[in-house]
C-alpha positions as CSV (number, residue, x, y, z in Angstrom):
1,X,12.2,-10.5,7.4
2,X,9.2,-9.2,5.0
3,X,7.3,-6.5,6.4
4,X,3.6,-7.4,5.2
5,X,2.4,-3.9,6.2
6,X,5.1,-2.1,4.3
7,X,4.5,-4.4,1.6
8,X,0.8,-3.8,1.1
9,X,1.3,-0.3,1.7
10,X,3.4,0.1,-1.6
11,X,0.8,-2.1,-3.3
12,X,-1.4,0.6,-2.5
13,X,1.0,3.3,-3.9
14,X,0.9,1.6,-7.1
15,X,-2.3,0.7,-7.6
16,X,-3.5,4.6,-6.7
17,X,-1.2,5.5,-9.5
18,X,-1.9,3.2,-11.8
19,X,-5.7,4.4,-11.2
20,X,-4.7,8.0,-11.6
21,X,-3.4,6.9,-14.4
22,X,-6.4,5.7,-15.9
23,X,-8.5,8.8,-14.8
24,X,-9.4,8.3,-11.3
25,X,-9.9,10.3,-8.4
26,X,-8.9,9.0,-4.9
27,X,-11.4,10.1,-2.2
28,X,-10.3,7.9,0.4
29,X,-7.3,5.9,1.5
30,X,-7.6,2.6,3.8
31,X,-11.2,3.5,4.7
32,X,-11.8,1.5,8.2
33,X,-14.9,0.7,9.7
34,X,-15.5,-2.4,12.2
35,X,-17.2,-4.5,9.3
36,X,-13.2,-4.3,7.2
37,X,-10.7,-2.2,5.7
38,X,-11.3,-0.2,2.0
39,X,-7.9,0.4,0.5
40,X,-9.1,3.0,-1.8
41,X,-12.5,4.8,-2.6
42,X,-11.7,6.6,-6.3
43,X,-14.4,8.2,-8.4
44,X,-14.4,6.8,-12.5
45,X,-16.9,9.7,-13.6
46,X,-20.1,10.2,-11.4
47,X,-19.8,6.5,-10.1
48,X,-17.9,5.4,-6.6
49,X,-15.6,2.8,-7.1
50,X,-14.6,0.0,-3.9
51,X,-11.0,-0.9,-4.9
52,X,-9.8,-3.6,-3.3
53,X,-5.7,-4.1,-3.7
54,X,-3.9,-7.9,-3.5
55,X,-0.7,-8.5,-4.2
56,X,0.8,-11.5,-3.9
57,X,4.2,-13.4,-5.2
58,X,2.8,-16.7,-6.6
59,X,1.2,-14.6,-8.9
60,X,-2.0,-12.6,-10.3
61,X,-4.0,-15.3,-10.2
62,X,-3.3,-16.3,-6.9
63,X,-4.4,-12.6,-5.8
64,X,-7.3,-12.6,-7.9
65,X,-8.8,-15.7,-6.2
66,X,-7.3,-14.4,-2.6
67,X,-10.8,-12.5,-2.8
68,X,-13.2,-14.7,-1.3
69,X,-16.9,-14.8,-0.7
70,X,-15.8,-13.9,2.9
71,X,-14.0,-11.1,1.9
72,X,-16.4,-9.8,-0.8
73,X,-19.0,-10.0,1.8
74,X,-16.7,-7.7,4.0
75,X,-16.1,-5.5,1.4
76,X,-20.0,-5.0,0.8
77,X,-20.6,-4.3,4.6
78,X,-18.2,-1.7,4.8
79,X,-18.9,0.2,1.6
80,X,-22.6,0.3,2.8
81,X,-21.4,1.7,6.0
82,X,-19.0,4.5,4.2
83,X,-22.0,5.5,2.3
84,X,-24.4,5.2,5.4
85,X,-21.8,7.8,7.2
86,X,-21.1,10.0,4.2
87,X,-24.9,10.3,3.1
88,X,-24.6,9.1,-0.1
89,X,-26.8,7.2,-2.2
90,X,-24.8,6.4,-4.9
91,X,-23.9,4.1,-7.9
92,X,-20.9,2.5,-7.4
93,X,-18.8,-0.8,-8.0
94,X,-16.1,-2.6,-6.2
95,X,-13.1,-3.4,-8.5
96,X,-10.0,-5.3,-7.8
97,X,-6.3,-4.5,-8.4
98,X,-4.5,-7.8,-8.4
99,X,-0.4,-7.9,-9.0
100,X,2.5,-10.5,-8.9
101,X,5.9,-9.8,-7.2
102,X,7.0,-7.7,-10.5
103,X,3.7,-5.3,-9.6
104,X,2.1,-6.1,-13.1
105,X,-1.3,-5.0,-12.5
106,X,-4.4,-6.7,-13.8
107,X,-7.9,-4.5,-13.1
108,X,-10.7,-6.3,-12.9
109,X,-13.8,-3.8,-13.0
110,X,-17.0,-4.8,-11.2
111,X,-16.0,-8.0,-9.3
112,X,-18.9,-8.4,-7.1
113,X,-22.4,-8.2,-8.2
């Protein structure tokens, strides 16, 4: 039996270091709040970035379109609330780390607009 949790925790562990990778800095890990869950807040120079990980085994595309307009909405709610806590008015985006059962990663930078 799969554990989904476990799963998506590793996910996690990848795409945090594929982001370090690429010059990131983690501020926060699984952010919760009661609008949803952030799995990572990074900063890519002075700008906040809403990472959202999916990983799924039919595929990258399957995780890219796993975000829906329910989820983005989500996503939007919550990062307003982080920021509303934290005092921030900042610039920021919300990117997306996608991955197939092999964890090949595809970023997508700025998926909602």
């Amino acid at each position: 039996m799969k554990n989904s949790y476990l799963d998506g925790q590793i996910a996690e562990d990848i795409a945090l270091n594929y982001l370090r990778d690429q010059g990131l800095i983690l501020v926060q890990k699984n952010f919760h709040s009661r609008f949803g869950e952030i799995d990572l807040i990074m900063m890519d120079g002075i700008t906040t970035v809403f990472v959202e990980v999916r990983k799924r085994s039919s595929g990258i595309d399957s995780a890219i379109e796993s975000v829906t307009p329910s989820k983005q909405r989500k996503l939007i709610k919550a990062a307003e609330y982080y920021m509303v806590k934290c005092g921030f008015d900042i610039a920021c985006r919300f990117d997306l780390i996608a991955m197939n059962k092999n964890n090949q990663i595809q970023w997508l930078k700025n998926i909602i607009n």
